[in-house]
ZABA-297787 format. One record per residue (C-alpha): chain; x, y negated, z. Coordinates in nm, 2 decimals. Example, Ala and Ser with C-alpha at 12.3 -4.5 7.8 and 13.67 -1.06 7.14 Angstrom:
// ZABA-297787
<atom "A", <1.23, 0.45, 0.78>>
<atom "A", <1.37, 0.11, 0.71>>
END
This chain:
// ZABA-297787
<atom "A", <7.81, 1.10, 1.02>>
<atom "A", <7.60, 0.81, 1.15>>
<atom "A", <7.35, 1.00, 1.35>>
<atom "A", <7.25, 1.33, 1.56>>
<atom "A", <7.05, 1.48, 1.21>>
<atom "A", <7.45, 1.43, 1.04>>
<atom "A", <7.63, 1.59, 1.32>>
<atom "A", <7.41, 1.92, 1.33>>
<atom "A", <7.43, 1.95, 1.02>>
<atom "A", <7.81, 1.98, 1.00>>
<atom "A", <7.76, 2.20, 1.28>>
<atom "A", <7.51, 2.40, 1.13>>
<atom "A", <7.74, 2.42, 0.79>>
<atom "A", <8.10, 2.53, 0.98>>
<atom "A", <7.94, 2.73, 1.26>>
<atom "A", <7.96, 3.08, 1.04>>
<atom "A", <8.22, 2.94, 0.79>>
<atom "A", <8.49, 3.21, 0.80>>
<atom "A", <8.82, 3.07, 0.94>>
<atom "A", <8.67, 2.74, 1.12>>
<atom "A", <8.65, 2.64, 1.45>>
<atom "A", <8.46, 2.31, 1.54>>
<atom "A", <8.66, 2.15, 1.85>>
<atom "A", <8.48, 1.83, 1.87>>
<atom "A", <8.22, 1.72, 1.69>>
<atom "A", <8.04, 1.32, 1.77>>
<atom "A", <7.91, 1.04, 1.54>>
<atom "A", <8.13, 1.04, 1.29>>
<atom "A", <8.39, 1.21, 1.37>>
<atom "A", <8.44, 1.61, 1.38>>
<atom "A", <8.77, 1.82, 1.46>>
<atom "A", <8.83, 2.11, 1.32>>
<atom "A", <9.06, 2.42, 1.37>>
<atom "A", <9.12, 2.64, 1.05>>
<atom "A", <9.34, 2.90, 0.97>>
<atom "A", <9.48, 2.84, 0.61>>
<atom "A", <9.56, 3.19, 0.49>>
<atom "A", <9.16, 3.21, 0.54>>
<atom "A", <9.04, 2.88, 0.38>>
<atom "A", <9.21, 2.57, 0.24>>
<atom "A", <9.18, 2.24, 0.32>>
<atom "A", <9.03, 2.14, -0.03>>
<atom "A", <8.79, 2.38, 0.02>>
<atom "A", <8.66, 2.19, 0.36>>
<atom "A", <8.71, 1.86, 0.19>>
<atom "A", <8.44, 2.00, -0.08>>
<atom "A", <8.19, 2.16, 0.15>>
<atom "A", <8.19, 1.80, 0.34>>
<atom "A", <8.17, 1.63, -0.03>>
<atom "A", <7.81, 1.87, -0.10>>
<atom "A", <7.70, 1.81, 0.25>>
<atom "A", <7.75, 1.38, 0.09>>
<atom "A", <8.03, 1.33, 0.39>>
<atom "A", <8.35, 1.20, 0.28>>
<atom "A", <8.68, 1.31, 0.50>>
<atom "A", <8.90, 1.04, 0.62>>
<atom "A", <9.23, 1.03, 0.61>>
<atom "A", <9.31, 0.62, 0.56>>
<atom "A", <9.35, 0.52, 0.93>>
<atom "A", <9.16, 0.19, 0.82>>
<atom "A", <8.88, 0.37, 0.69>>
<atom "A", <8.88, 0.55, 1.03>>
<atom "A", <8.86, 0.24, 1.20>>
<atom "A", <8.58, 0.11, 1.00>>
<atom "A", <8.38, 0.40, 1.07>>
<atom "A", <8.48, 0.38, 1.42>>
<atom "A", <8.31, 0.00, 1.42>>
<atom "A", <7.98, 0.11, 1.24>>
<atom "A", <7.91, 0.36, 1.52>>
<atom "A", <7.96, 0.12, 1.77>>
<atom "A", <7.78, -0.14, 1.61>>
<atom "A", <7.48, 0.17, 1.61>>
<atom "A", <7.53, 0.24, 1.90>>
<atom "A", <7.45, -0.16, 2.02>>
<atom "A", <7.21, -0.22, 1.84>>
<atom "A", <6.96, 0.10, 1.84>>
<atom "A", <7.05, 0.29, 2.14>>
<atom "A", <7.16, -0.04, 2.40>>
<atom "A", <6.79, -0.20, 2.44>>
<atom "A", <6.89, -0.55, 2.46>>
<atom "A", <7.24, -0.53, 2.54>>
<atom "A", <7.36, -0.72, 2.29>>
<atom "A", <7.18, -1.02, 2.44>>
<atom "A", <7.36, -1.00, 2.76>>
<atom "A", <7.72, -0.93, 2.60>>
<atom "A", <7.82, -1.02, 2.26>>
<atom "A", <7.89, -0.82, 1.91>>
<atom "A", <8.20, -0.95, 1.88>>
<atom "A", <8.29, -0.85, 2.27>>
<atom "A", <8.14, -0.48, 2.26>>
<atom "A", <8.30, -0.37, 1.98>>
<atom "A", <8.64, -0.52, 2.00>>
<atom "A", <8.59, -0.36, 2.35>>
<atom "A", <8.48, -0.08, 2.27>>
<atom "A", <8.77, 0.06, 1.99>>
<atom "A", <9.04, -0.18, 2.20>>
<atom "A", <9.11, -0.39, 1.96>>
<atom "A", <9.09, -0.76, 1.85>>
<atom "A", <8.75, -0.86, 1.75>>
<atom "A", <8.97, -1.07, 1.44>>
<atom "A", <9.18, -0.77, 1.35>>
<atom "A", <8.84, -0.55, 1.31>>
<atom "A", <8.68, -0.77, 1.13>>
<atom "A", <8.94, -0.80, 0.90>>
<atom "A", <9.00, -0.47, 0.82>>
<atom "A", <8.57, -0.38, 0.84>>
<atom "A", <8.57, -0.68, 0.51>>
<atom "A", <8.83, -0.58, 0.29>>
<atom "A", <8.73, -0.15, 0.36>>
<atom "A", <8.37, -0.27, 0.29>>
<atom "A", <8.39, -0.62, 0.10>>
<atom "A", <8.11, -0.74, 0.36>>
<atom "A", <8.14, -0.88, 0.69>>
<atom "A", <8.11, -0.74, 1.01>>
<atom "A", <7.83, -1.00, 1.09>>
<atom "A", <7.62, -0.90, 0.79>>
<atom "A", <7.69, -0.55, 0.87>>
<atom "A", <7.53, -0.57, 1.20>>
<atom "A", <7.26, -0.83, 1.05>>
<atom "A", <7.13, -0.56, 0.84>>
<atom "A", <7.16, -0.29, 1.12>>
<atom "A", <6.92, -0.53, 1.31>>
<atom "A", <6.68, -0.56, 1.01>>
<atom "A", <6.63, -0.23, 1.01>>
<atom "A", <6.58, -0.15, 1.42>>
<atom "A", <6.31, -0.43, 1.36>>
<atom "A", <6.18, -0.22, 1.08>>
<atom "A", <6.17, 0.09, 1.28>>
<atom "A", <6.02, -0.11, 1.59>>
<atom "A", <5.74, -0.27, 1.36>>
<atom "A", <5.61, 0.04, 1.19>>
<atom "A", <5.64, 0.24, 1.58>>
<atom "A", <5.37, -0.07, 1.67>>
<atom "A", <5.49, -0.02, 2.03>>
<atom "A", <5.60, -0.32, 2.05>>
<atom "A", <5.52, -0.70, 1.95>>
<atom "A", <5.76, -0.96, 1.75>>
<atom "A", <5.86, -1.13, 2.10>>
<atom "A", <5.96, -0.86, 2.25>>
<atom "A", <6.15, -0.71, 1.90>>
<atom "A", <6.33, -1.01, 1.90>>
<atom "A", <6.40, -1.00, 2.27>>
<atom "A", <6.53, -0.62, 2.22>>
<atom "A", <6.78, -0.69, 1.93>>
<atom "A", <6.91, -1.02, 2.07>>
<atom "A", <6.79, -1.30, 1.89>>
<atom "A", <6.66, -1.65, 2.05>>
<atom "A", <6.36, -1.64, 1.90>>
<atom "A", <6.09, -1.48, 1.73>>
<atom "A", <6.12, -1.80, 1.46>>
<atom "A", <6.51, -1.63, 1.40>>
<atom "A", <6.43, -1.27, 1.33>>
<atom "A", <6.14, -1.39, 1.09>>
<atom "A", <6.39, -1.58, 0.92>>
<atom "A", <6.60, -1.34, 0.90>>
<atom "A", <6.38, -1.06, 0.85>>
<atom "A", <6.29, -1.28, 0.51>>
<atom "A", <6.62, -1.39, 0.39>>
<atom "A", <6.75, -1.01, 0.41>>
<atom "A", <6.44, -0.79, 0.30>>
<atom "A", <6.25, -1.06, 0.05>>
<atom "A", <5.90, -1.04, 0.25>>
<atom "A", <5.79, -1.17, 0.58>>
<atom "A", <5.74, -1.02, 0.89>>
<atom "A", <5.41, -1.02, 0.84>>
<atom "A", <5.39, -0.89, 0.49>>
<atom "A", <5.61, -0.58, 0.61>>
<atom "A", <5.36, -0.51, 0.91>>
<atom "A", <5.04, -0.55, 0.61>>
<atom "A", <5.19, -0.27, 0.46>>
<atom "A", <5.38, -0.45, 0.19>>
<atom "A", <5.62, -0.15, 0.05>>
<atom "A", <5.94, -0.18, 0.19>>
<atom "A", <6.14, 0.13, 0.18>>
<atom "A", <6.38, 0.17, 0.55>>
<atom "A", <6.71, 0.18, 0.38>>
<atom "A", <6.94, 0.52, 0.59>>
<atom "A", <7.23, 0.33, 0.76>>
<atom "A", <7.51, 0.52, 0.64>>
<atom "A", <7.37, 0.34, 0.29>>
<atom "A", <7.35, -0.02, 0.44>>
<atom "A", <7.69, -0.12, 0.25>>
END
């Protein structure tokens, strides 16, 4: 549950489920209260399965989901933050633990990196920024953190295959969902 469409609609799938009480519900995380006699816990596990959720049990697993909605959070909801504080710092910060430790346990969950995680979570903010056409490439690059325009171009390329300007020409290039990015 990477974003606010996810998390109503869990809400909107337990809220009249017989024998369910949602106690807390946030990006990517839900608590629930259910009365066994009245529903099993396979049965929630397969609701979340059709709704495409998976439940997490593997405190790792937890941890790496924990990372991806703080890396989110950074890089589409902060507005430049990350410039003025690093990745690394914010989210070893922000789940109390050691940047080193996360990023260990983020690679061998995910078999990618933490950096190229966030990379591609950038790539896409720059996507959504382009095609809104509030903004221009300076200040896109100033947003998301890089030094300069010339390193989100690059990088733009080396991760989608087109340019920056190609993308903004209309050259297809679908916005991948983030809970897909890995």
């Amino acid at each position: 549950m990477l974003s606010q469409s996810c998390v109503k609609l869990v809400e909107m799938c337990f809220a009249n489920t017989d024998g369910i009480e949602i106690k807390k519900i946030s990006l990517g995380e839900v608590e629930l209260l259910f009365n066994e006699d009245v529903i099993s816990l396979s049965a929630i596990e397969k609701k979340f399965s059709e709704l495409g959720f998976t439940v997490i049990i593997n405190p790792s697993d937890s941890i790496v989901e924990q990372i991806k909605i703080a890396a989110i959070e950074l890089i589409f909801k902060a507005n430049n933050m990350n410039s003025l504080i690093r990745n690394s710092e914010y989210i070893s910060e922000r789940l109390q633990l050691h940047y080193d430790k996360l990023s260990k346990i983020f690679s061998s969950s995910t078999g990618s990196t933490l950096e190229k995680y966030i990379i591609l979570l950038k790539i896409e903010r720059a996507k959504e920024l382009l095609n809104n056409q509030e903004y221009n490439l300076s200040e896109i690059s100033y947003m998301l953190g890089y030094s300069s325009v010339q390193y989100l171009s690059n990088q733009f390329r080396k991760t989608t295959g087109i340019t920056v300007s190609q993308y903004k020409n209309g050259e297809p290039l679908e916005r991948i969902p983030l809970e897909n990015l890995l």
